[in-house]
N, CA, C and O of each residue as an XYZ file, in Angstrom:
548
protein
N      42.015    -18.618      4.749
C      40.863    -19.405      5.124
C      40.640    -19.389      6.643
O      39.557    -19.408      7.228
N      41.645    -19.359      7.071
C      41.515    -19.101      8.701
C      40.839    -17.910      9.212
O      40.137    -17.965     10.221
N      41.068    -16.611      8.408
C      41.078    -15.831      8.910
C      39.518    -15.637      8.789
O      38.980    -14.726      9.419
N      38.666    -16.623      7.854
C      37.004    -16.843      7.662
C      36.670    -17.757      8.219
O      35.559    -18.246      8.014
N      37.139    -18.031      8.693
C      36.456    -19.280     10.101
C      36.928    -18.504     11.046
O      35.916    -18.047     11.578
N      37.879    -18.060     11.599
C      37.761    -17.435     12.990
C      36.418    -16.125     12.927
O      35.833    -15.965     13.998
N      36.062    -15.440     12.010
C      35.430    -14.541     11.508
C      33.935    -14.781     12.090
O      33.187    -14.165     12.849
N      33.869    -16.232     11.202
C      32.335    -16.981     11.580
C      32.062    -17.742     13.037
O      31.064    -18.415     13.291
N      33.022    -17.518     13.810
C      33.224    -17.983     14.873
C      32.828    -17.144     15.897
O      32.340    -17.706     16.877
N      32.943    -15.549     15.922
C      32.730    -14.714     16.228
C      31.163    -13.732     16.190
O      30.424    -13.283     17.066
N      31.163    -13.711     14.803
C      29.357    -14.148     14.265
C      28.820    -14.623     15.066
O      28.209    -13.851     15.804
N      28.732    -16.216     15.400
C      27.638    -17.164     16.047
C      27.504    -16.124     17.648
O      26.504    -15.961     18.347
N      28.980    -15.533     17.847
C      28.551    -15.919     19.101
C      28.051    -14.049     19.698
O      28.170    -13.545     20.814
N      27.494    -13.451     18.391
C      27.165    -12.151     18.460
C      25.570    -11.981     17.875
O      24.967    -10.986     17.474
N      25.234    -13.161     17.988
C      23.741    -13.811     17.282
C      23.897    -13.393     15.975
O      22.954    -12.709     15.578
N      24.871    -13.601     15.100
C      25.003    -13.744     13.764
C      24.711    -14.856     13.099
O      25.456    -15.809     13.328
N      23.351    -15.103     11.915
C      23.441    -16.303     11.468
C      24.751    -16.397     10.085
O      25.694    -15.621      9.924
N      24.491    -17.257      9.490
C      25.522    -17.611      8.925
C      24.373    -18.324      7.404
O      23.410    -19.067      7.596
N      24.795    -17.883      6.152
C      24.532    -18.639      5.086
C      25.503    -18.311      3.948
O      26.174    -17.283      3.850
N      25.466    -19.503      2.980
C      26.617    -19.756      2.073
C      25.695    -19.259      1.237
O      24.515    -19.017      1.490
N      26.701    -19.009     -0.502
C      25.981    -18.884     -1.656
C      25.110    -18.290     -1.572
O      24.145    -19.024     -1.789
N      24.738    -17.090     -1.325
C      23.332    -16.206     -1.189
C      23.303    -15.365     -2.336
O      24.059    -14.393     -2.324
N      22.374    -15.608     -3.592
C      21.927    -14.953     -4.766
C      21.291    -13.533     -4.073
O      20.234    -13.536     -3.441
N      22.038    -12.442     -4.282
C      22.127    -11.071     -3.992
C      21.135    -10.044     -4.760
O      20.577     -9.004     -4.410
N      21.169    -10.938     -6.186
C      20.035    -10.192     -6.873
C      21.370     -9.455     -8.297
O      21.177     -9.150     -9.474
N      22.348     -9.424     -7.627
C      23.226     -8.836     -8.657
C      24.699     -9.998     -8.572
O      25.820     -9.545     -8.806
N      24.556    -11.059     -8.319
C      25.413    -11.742     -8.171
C      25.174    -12.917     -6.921
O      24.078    -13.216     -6.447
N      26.458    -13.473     -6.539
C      26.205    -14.869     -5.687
C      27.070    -14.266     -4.713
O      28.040    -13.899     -5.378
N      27.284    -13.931     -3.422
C      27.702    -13.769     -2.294
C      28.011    -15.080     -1.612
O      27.196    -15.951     -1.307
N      29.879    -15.086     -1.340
C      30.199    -16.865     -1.048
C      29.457    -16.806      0.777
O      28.785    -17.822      0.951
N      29.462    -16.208      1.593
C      29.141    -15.884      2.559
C      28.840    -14.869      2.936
O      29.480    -13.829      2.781
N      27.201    -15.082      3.831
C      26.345    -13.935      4.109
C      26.361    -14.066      5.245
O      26.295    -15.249      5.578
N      26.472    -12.785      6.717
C      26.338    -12.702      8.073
C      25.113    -12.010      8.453
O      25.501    -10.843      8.520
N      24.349    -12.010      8.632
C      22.997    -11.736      9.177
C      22.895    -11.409     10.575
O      23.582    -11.939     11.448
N      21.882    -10.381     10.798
C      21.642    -10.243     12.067
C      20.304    -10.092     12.206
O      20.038     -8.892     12.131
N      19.187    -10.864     12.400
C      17.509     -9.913     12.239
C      17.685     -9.266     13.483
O      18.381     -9.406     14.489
N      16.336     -8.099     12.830
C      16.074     -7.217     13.179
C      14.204     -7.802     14.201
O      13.262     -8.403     13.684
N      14.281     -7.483     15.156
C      13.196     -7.767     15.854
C      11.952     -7.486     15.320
O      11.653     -6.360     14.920
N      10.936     -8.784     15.276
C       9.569     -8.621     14.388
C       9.471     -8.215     13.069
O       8.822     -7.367     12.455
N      10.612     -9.379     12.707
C      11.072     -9.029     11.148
C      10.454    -10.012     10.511
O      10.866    -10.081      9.353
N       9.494    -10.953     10.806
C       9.316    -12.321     10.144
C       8.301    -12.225      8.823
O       8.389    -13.126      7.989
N       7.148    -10.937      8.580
C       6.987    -10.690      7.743
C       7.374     -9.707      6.600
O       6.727     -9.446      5.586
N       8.566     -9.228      6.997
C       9.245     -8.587      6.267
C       9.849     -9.942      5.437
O       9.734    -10.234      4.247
N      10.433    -10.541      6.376
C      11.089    -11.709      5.518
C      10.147    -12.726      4.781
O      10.652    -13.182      3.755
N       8.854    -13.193      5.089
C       8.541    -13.555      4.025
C       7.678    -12.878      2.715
O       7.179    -13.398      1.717
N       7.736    -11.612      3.149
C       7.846    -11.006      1.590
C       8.684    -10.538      0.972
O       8.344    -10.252     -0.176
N       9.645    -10.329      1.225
C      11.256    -10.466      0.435
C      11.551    -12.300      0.076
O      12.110    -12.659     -0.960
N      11.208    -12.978      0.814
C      11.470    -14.336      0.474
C      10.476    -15.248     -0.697
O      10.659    -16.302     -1.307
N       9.200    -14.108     -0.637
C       8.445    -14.678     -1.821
C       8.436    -14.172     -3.181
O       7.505    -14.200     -3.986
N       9.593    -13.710     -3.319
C      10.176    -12.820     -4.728
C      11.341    -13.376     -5.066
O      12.092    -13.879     -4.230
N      11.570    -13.335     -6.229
C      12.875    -13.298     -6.664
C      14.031    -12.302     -5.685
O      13.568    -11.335     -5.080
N      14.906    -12.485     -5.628
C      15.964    -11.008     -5.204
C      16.243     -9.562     -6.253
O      16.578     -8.518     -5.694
N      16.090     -9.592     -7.677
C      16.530     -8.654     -8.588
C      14.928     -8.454     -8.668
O      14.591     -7.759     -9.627
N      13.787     -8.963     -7.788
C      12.337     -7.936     -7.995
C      12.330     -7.234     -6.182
O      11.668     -6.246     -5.864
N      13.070     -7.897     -5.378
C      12.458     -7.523     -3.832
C      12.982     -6.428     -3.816
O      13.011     -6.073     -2.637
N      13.781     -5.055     -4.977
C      13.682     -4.101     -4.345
C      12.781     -3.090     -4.565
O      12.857     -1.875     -4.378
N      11.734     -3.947     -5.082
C      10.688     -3.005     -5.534
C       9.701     -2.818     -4.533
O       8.747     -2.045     -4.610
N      10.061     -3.774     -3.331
C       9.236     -3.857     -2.287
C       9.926     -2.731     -1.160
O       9.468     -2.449     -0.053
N      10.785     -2.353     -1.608
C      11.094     -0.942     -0.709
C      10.697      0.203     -0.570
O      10.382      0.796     -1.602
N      10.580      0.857      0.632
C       9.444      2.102      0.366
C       9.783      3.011     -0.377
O       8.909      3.835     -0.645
N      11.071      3.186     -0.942
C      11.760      4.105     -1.846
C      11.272      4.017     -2.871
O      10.836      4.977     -3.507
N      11.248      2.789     -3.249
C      10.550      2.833     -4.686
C       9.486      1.936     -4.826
O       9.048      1.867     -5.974
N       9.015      1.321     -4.098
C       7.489      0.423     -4.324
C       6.468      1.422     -3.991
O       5.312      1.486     -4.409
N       7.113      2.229     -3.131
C       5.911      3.706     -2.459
C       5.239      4.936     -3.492
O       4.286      5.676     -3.251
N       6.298      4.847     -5.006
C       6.346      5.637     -6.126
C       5.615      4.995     -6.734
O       4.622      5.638     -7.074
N       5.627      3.622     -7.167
C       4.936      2.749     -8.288
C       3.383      2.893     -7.942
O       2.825      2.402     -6.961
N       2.789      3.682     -8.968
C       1.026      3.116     -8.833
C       0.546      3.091     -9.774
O      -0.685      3.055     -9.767
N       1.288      3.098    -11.103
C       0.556      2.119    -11.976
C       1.481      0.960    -13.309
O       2.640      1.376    -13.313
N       1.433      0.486    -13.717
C       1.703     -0.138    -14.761
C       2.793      0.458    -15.494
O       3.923     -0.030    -15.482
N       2.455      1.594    -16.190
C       3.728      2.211    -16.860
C       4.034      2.976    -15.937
O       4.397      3.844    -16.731
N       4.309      3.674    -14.478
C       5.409      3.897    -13.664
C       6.293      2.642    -13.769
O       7.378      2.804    -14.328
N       5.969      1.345    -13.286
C       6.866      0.307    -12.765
C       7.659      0.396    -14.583
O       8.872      0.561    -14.712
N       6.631      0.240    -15.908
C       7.613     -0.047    -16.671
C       8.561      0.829    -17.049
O       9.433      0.416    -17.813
N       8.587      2.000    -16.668
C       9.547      3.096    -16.517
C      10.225      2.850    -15.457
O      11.078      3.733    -15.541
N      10.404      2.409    -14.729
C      11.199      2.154    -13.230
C      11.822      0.876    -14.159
O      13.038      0.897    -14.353
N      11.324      0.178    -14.523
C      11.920     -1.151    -15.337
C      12.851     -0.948    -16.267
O      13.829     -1.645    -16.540
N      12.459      0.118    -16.767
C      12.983     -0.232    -17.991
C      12.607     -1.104    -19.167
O      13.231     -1.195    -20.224
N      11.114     -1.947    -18.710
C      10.997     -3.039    -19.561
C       9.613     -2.525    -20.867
O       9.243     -1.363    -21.037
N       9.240     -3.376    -21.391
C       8.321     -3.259    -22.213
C       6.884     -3.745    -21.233
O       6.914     -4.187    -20.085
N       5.806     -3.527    -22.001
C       4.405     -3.633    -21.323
C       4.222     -4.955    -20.692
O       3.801     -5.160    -19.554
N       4.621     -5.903    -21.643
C       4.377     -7.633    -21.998
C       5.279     -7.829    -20.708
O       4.743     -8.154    -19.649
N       6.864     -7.601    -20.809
C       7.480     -7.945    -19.680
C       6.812     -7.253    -18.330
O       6.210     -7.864    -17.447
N       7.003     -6.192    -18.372
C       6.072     -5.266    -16.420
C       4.911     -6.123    -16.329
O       4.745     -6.700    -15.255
N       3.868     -6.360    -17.493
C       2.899     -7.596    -16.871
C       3.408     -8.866    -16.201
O       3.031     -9.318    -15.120
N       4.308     -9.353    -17.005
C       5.417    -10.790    -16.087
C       5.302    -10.388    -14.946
O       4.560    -11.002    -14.180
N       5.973     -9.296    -14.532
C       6.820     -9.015    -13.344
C       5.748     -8.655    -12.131
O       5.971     -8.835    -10.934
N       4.301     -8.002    -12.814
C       2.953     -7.553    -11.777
C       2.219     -8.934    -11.826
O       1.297     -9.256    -11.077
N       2.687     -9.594    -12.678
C       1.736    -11.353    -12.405
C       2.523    -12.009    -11.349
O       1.897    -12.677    -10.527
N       4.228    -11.889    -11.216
C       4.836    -12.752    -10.423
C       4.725    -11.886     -8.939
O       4.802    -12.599     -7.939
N       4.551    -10.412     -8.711
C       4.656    -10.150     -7.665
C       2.961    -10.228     -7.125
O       2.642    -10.207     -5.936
N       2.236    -10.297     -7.983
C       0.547    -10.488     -7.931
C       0.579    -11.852     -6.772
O       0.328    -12.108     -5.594
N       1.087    -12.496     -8.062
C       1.082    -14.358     -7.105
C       1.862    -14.590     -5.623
O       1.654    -15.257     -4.609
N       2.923    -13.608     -6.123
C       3.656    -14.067     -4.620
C       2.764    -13.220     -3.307
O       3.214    -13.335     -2.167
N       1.607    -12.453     -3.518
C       1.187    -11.638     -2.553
C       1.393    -10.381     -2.031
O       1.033    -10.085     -0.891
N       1.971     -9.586     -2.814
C       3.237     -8.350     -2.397
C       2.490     -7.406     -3.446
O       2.657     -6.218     -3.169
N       1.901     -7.576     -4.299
C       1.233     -6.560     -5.080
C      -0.550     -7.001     -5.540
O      -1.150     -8.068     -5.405
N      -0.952     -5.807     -6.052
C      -2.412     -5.652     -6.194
C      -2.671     -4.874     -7.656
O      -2.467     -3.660     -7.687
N      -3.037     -5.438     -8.641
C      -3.548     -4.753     -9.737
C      -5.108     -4.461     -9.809
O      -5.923     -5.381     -9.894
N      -5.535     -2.890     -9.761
C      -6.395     -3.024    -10.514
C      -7.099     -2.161    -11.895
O      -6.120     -1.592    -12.379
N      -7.973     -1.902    -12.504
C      -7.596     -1.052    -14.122
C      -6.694     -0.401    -14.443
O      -5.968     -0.457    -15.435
N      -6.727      0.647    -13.076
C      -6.030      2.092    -13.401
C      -4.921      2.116    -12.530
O      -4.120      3.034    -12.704
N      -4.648      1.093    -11.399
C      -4.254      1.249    -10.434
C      -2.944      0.546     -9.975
O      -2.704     -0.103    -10.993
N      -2.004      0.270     -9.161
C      -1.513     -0.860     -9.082
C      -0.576      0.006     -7.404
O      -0.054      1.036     -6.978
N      -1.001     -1.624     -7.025
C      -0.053     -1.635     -5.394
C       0.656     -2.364     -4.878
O       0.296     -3.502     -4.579
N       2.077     -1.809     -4.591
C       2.964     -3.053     -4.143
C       2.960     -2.409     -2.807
O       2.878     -1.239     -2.433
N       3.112     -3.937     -2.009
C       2.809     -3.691     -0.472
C       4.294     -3.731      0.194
O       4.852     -4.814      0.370
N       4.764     -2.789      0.471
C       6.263     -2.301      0.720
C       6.308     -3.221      1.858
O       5.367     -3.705      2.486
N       7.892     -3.417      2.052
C       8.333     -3.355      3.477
C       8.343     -2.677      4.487
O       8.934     -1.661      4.121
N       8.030     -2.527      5.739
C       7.779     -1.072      6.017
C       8.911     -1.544      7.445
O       8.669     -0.830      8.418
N       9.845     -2.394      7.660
C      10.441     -2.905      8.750
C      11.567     -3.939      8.117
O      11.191     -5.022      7.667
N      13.385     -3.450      8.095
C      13.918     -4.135      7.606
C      14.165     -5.007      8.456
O      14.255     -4.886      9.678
N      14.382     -6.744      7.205
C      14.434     -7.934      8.410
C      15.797     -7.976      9.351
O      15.924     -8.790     10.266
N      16.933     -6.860      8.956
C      18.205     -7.196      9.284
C      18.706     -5.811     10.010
O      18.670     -4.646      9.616
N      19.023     -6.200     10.812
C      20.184     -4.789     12.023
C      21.068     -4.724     10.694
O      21.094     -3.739      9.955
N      22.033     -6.302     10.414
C      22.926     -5.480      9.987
C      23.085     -6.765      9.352
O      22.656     -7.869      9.687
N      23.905     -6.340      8.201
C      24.505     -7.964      6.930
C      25.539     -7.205      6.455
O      25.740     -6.004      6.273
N      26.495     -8.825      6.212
C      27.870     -8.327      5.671
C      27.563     -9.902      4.912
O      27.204    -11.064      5.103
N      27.986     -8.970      3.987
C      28.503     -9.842      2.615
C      30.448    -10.104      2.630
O      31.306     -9.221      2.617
N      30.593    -11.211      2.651
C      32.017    -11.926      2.425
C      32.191    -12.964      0.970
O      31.735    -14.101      0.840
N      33.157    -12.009     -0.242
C      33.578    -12.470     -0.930
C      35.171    -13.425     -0.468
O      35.908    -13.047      0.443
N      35.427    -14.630     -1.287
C      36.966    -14.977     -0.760
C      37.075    -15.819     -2.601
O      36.208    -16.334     -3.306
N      38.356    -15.628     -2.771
C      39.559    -16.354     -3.973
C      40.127    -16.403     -3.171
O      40.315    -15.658     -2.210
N      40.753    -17.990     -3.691
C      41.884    -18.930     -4.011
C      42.675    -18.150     -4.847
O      43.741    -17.733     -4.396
N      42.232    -17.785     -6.369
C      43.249    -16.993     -6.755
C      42.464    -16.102     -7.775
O      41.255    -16.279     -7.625
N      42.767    -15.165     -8.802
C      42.354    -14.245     -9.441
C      41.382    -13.353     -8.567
O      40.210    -12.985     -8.658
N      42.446    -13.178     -7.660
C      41.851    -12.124     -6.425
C      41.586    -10.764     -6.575
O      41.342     -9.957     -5.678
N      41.660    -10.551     -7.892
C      41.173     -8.959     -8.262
C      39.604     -9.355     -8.694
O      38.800     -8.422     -8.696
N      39.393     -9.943     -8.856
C      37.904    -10.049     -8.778
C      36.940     -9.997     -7.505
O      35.715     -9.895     -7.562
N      37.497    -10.060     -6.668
C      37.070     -9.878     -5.169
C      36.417     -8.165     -5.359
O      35.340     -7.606     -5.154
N      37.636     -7.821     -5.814
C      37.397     -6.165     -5.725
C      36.538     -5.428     -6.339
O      36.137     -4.339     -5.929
N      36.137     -6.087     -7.560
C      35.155     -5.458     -8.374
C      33.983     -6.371     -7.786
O      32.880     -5.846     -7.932
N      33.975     -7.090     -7.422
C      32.484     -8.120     -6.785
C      32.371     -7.861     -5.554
O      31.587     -8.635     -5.007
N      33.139     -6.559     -4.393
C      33.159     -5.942     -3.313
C      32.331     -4.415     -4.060
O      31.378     -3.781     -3.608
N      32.880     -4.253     -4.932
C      32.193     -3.003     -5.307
C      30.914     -2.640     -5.789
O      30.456     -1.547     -5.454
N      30.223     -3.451     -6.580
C      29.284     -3.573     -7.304
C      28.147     -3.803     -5.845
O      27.128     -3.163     -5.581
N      28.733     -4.861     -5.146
C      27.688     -5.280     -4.186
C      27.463     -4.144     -3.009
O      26.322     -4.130     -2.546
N      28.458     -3.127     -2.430
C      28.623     -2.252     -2.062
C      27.216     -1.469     -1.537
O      27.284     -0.343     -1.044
């Protein structure tokens, strides 16, 4: 435990913010270290107006591919009914645009972060660290 408080101690004073419990999108991260990235503030609130397991669709890797309906539900994996869910929730949050034939998600084009480190820690059944280091990887 020491050795994560001296850790976060070091952080602050490298303009690292600091947040607990951060839903990753594939799990809960006990501590997140952050660094933004300059003129990142609308990057961040369109990653912040999504879920996390939809904001990587807002990446140019793959939000830049999606232009219509059944691309995303092939990128999904999902059925029609669900990819509509998912183009209504990114519709509302502002990050995408449907129209007949068409469909646009408005990428990130500027990540909000230099740099993030994810910190898992156990008390005990500490092999789980390792597979919840890996996955998040």
């Amino acid at each position: 435990m020491r050795a994560i408080v001296a850790c976060t101690r070091r952080a602050r004073r490298n303009e690292y913010r600091i947040e607990l419990e951060v839903d990753a999108g594939v799990g809960v991260a006990d501590l997140v270290l952050t660094k933004r990235a300059p003129r990142s503030t609308e990057a961040l609130r369109a990653l912040g107006s999504v879920t996390p397991r939809l904001a990587v669709l807002l990446s140019r890797e793959i939000g830049d591919t999606i232009k219509s309906r059944q691309a995303l539900a092939a990128s999904l994996g999902a059925s029609e009914a669900a990819t509509q869910r998912v183009i209504t929730r990114l519709s509302s949050a502002g990050v995408a645009n449907q129209s007949r034939n068409s469909l646009d998600i408005f990428t990130v084009k500027t990540l909000p972060f230099e740099r993030l480190i994810a910190v898992e820690a156990k008390i005990s059944d500490w092999q789980r660290v390792l597979v919840q280091a890996y996955r998040n990887l």
